[in-house]
Each structure stands twice: as structure tokens, then as C-alpha cells.
N, C-alpha and C positions, 0 to 999 in steps of 0.2 A: 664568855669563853667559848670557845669552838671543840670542838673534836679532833683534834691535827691528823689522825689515821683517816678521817673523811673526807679529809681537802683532797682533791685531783691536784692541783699547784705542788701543794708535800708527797704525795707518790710519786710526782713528776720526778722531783728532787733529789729523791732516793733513788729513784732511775738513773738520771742525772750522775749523781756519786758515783754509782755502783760502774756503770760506761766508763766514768773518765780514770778511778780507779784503777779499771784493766788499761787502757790506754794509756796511758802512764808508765805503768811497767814499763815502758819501752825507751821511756828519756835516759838519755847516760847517766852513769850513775855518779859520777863529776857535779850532778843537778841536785843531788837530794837535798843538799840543803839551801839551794838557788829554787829555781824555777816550778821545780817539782811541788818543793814545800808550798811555793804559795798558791800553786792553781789546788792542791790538796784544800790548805786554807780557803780558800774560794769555792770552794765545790761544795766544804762541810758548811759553811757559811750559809749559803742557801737553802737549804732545807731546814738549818740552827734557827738562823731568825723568823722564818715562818714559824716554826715551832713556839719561840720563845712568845712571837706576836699571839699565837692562837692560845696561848695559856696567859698573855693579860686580862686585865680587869675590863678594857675600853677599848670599842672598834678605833677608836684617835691612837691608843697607844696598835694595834694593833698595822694598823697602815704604817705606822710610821717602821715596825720591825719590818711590815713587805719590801718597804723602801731603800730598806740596808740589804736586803733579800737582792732586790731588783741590782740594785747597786755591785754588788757581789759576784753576780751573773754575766753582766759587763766585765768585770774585772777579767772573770773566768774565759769569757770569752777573746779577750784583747791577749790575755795569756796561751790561748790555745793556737790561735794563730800566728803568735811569734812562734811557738815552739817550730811550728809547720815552717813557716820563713825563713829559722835558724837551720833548718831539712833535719831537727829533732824526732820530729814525727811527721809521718805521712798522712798528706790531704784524706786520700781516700777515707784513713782508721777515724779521721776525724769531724768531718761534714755533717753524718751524720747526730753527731755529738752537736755538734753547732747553731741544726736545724731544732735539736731538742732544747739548746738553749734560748731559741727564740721563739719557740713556743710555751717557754716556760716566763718567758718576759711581756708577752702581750696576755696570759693569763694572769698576771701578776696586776699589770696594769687594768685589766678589764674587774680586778676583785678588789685594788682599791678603790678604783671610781665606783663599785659598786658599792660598799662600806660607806662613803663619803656620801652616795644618795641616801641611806640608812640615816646614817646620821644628820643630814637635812630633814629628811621627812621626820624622824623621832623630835626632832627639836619642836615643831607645829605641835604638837600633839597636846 
């Protein structure tokens, strides 16, 4: 088990939330139960399954919650940019959000593959 308050990935996350959150406010409100709800869905999603992974039993079960994490992040972000496309929200409010989601995706991927050497090297032993 991990410590999920320790991960950078999970503060990331909560950052993450806490941004898109406020950026949000701004979708019509015709959205709340369209587009809104699911980037909301997506957003808690990410930092959920990190969490959920860092409180299993096994770094195997553990990569595998990063991966719905990972997965989730895409979603979020394929959703952020329609919103911008539909001219829901503005580029500018959102880029930066964008950049924090793919920061949040190559941390993701640099902490499974590192799990996954864990888990080779423990297997020799």
C-alpha cells in the first residue's frame, strides 16, 4: 500500500479537479446533465482511481487502477476540447488545464512502468 497524500500524480489530481471545477462554472447551464456531468465524472475519476490503486493489496492491482486513472484523463481531456470547439469555453481558461493534464499522463505512465520494474526485479529475488 502507498500513502496517496505522498503521490505528486494524486496532488496533481486534486489540482487538476479543483481547475476544472472552477472552469466549468462557465458551461451553460442546458450542460449540467450533458457534458458537464461527464468531464466532472472524468476529473473525480482521476485522482478516485489513483487513490483506489494506492490503497490495494498489489503494485499489479495498483497499475492497473493508474490505467483507468490514465484512461480517464483522455477522456477528460477529448471533453475539454470539445467543450472549446462547441465555443462552451474559452481556449485561453483552458490550455492551461490541458497542459496540466498531460503532465499528469506522462507521470502516470513513467509510475507504471516504474511499478512494473518493481515487480520484475521482486520476482528474481
Amino acid at each position: 500500500m502507498h500513502k496517496v497524500q505522498d503521490l505528486k500524480i494524486w496532488q496533481k489530481s486534486i489540482e487538476l479537479a479543483k481547475q476544472v471545477y472552477i472552469v466549468i462554472a462557465d458551461l451553460p447551464a442546458d450542460e449540467r446533465f450533458g457534458l458537464t456531468s461527464q468531464i466532472k465524472r472524468a476529473t473525480i475519476s482521476i485522482a478516485s482511481n489513483i487513490a483506489e490503486g494506492a490503497g490495494r493489496n498489489s503494485n499489479k492491482e495498483f497499475k492497473y487502477f493508474l490505467g483507468i486513472a490514465n484512461g480517464s484523463s483522455y477522456e477528460l481531456h477529448t471533453q475539454l476540447i470539445l467543450a472549446c470547439e462547441l465555443g462552451m469555453l474559452e481556449k485561453y481558461k483552458v490550455d492551461e488545464i490541458l497542459n496540466l493534464i498531460t503532465e499528469i499522463q506522462k507521470m502516470n505512465y513513467s509510475f507504471q512502468k516504474s511499478i512494473g520494474e518493481v515487480s520484475i526485479l521482486n520476482t528474481n529475488i
